[in-house]
N, C-alpha and C positions, 0 to 999 in steps of 0.2 A: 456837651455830651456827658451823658453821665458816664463816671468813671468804668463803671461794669460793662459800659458799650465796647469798651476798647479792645475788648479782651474775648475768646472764645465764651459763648453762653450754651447753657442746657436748652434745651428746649423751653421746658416750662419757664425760664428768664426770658427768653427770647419772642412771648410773647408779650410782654411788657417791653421792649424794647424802647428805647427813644427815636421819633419819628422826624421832631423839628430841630430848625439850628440852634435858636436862641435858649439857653440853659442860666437861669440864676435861682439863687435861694432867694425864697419868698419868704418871710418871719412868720412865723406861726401869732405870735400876739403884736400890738401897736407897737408901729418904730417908737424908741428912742430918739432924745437928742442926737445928734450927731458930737462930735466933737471937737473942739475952737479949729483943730488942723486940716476939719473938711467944710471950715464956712466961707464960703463965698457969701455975700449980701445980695448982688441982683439974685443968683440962681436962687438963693432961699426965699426971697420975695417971690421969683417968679412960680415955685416950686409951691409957696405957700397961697397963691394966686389958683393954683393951678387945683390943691386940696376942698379950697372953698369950692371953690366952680361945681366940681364932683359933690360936694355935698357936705362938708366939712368936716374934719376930725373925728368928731363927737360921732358923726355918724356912721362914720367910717370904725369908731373902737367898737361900737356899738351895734355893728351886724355881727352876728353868729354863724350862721349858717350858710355857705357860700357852695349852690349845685349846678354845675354844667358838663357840657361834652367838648372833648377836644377835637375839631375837626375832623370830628365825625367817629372818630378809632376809640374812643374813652371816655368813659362817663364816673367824674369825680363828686362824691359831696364831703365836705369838711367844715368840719367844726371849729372855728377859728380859734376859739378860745380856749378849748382845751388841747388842742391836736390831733383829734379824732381825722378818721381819713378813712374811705371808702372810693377801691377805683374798679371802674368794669367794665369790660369790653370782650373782644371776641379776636383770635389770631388769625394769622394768615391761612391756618388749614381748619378757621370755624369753631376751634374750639373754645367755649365761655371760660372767662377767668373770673374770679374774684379775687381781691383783696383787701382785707381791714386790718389796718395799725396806726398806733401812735408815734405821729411824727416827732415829737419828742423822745419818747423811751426808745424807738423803731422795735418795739415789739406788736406782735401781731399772727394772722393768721391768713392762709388762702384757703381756695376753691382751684380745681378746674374739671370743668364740665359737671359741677354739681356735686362731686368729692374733696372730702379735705385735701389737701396735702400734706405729707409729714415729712418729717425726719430733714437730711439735708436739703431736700428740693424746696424748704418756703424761706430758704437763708435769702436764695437770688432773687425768687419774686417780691420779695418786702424792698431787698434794694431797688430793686428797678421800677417796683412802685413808686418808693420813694420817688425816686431821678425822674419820675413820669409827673410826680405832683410840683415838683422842681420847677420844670419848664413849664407845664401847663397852663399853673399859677401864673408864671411871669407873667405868659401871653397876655393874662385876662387882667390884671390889675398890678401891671410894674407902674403905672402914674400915682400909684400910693406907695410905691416902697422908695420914691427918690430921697427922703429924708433918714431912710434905717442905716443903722450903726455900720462901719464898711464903706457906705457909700461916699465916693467923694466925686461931691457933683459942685459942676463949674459953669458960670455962663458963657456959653458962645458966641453971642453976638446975636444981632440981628438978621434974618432972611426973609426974603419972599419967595411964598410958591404959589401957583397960580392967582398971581395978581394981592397977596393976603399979603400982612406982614407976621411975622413969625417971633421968637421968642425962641433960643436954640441954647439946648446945655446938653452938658456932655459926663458922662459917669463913666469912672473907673474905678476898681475894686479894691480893699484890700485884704486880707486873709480871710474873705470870708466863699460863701460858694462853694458849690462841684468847679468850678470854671473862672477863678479870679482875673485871667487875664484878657476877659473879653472887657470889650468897651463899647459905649454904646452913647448915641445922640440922641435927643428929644425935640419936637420942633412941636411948639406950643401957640395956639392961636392970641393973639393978641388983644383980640376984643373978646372970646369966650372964655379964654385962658385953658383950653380942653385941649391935650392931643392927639392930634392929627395922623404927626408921623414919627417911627424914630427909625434908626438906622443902629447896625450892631457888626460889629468886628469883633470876632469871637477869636479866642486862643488857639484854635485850632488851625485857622486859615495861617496864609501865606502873608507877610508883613507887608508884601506890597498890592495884596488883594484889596480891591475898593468895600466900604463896606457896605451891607445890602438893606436898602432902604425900604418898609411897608408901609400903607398908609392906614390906619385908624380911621373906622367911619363908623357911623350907626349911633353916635352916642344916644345913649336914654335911662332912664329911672329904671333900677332895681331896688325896689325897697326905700329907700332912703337915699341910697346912694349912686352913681350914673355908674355905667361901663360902657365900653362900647364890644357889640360885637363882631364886629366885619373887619378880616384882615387883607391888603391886598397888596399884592409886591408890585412896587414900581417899576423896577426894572428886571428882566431877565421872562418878559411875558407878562400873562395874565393870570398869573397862578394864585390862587385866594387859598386862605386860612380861614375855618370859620368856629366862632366859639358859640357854640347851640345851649338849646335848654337852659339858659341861666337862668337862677334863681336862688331869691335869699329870703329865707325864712327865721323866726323864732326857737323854730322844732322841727325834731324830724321825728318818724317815727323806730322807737327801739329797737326793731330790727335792722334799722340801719347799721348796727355796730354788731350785730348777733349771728345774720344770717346770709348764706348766697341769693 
């Protein structure tokens, strides 16, 4: 959760609000090495198994433009390489937001209902922007950030699930994130090397809450590189997450940055 959730919001914050569980920083430009104290060898083989699959690095430094919806509530497009970021959606009493800011500097500007905002009211919507591009991000492409700086990912061993064998590592944080003490499993197909599922225990829960596992389907080509969009919880029903409209372009056009 982003930190600002914790706390009484304004209204106009409170329509940007955070919806889902799972919250990490996603890096605005290509991981880094990691460093000697967070290599494992299988997980980085399996990790670097798992880059190619998706389309490889290159392709991956090399997308720009990255636009979709977040299960339906948020409509993000972001410019990878510079930090540009555009999110918009509609609150619970209908009212349209905009916001545009750089994730880097977090300077920026909103909208609601088609007026600027000024003064103290665009402090909380830039944060909760932010914390919205946060988790949103993750959902849609955390199998590209298991190598970013922070991360110390380990192999887990082997599993099967429905009859498959699996490929399982496990990430935990270190200073980095809204949320460093979530942790979180990956379960990686073996012959596609694509994942499937991962499972995440988040800082917030209770130490001895099990952690809650989704499954990853849909994968396919966007541009160069695969994502998948369909999220589906395994356990606790049949509740789905779903990441819409994706798409990754060269350009967008300049009122992307300019205008409600």
């Amino acid at each position: 959760m982003h930190p600002n959730a914790r706390r009484s919001l304004s209204a106009a914050a409170l329509l940007l609000a955070l919806a889902a569980p799972a919250v990490r920083l996603a890096a605005q430009n290509p991981p880094a090495p990691s460093t000697a104290a967070d290599t494992d060898a299988k997980a980085d083989q399996v990790a670097a198994q798992a880059l190619d699959a998706m389309g490889g690095k290159q392709a991956w430094d090399n997308t720009h433009y990255l636009h979709w919806t977040f299960a339906g509530r948020r409509t993000h497009t972001w410019d990878k390489w510079s930090g540009q970021h555009r999110v918009e959606g509609e609150d619970k009493e209908h009212h349209k937001y905009v916001v545009i800011e750089n994730l880097n500097t977090h300077d920026g500007k909103a909208w609601l209902d088609g007026k600027p905002v000024s003064g103290d009211a665009v402090k909380p919507m830039l944060e909760n922007a932010y914390g919205a591009w946060v988790n949103d991000s993750y959902w849609l492409i955390m199998p590209y950030k298991l190598k970013d700086p922070g991360v110390h990912l380990t192999y887990a061993g082997e599993e099967t699930l429905a009859g498959k064998p699996y490929d399982k590592l496990h990430l935990s944080f270190g200073k980095v994130g809204l949320t460093p003490g979530d942790e979180y499993w990956a379960w990686f197909d073996k012959s596609t090397h694509l994942m499937d599922r991962w499972a995440f225990h988040l800082e917030s829960m209770k130490a001895d809450e099990p952690a809650s596992p989704w499954d990853w389907t849909g994968w396919q080509r966007y541009g160069k590189v695969m994502l998948a969009p369909h999220r589906t919880q395994v356990s606790g029903g049949d509740r789905k997450l779903e990441l819409g409209d994706i798409a990754i372009s060269d350009s967008v056009p300049a009122s992307t940055w300019t205008a409600p």
